[in-house]
C-alpha positions as CSV (number, residue, x, y, z in Angstrom):
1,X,-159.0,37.0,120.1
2,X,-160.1,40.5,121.9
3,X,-161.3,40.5,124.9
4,X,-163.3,43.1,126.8
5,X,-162.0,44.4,130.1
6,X,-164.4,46.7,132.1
7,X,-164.3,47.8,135.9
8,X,-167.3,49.2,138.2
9,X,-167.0,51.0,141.4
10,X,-170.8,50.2,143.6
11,X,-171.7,50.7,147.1
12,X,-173.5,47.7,148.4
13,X,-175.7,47.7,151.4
14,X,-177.6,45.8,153.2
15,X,-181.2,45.9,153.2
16,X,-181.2,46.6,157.3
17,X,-179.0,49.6,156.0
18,X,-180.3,52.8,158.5
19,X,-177.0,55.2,158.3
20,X,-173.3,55.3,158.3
21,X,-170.9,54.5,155.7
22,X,-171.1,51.8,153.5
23,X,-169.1,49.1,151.8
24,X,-167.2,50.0,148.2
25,X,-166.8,47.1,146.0
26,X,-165.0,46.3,143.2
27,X,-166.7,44.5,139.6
28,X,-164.5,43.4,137.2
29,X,-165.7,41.9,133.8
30,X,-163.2,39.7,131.3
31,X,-165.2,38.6,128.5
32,X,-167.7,38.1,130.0
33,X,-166.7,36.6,132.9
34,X,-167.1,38.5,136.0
35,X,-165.8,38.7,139.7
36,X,-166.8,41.2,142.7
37,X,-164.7,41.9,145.8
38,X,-164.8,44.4,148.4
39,X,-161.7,47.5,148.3
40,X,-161.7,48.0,151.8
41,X,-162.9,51.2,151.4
42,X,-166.1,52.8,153.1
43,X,-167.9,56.1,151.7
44,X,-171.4,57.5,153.0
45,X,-173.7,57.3,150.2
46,X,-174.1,60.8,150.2
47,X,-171.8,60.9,149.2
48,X,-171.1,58.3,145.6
49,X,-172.5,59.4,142.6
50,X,-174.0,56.5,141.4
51,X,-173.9,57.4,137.6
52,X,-169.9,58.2,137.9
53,X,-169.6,55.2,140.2
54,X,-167.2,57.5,142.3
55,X,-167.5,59.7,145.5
56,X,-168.4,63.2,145.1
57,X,-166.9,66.0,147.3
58,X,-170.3,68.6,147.2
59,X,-173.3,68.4,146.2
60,X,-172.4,70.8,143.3
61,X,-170.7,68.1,141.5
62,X,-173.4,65.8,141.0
63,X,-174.6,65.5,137.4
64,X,-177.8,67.2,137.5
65,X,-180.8,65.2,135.2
């Protein structure tokens, strides 16, 4: 029996959100089973690339469609 494995890297705020960095969290999926936790990690969503689900160091970087 195979089972699937698959991470995701998201920034979550809240909808009060104004400025300042925001929370990184953590999605893991096992066969469909799935369980989120925060990394303890902050990042100002300027920052994140949403399609890589990573942070970006310039603005250069970002994927561009």
């Amino acid at each position: 029996m195979n089972k699937s494995l698959k991470v995701l890297f998201f920034l979550r705020t809240r909808t009060s959100y104004v400025s300042g960095p925001a929370p990184i969290y953590m999605r893991v999926t096992v066969g469909g089973d799935r369980f989120e936790m925060a990394t303890q990690r902050e990042v100002d969503p300027e920052k994140w690339d949403n399609k890589a689900c990573r942070m970006v160091y310039s603005k250069k970087n970002l994927h561009a469609n």
